[in-house]
Phi, psi and omega in degrees: 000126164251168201199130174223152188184107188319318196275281198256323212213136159243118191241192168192089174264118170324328182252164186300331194248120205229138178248151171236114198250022179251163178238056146155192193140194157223149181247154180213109167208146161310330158194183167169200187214125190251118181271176174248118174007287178284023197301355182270337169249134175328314205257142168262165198281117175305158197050022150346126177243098175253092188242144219218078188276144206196127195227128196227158163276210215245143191083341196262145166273130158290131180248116204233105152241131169263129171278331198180126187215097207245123176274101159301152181295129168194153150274187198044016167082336176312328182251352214202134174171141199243155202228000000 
């Protein structure tokens, strides 16, 4: 699994399985698990941009499961919204 990022973090793991402690990249794996930076604290950090390109070959499906996902209130979707 790799993680390339310009902002925080470069990494290269070995194991199948991964916590990722950056705040954006591309990830290319069979699987693995993407963390939020800031896992000790409740609050992310303002104007935070955390964008996260997750790259597959041609045939494999991507499976996305959220454990836990906190929205700030706004209409429209204006401050907080996964894309």
């Amino acid at each position: 699994m790799y993680v390339k990022s310009n902002i925080w973090v470069q990494k290269k793991c070995l194991t199948p399985v991964c916590f990722f402690l950056g705040c954006g990249g591309t990830l290319a794996a069979l699987e693995g698990i993407l963390q939020y930076p800031h896992s000790s604290s409740l609050q992310y950090r303002h104007n935070e941009q955390c964008v996260w390109t997750i790259e597959t070959t041609e045939g494999h499906i991507l499976n996305i499961t959220f454990t836990s996902f906190h929205l700030e209130a706004s209409s429209n979707c204006y401050s907080d919204y996964l894309l």
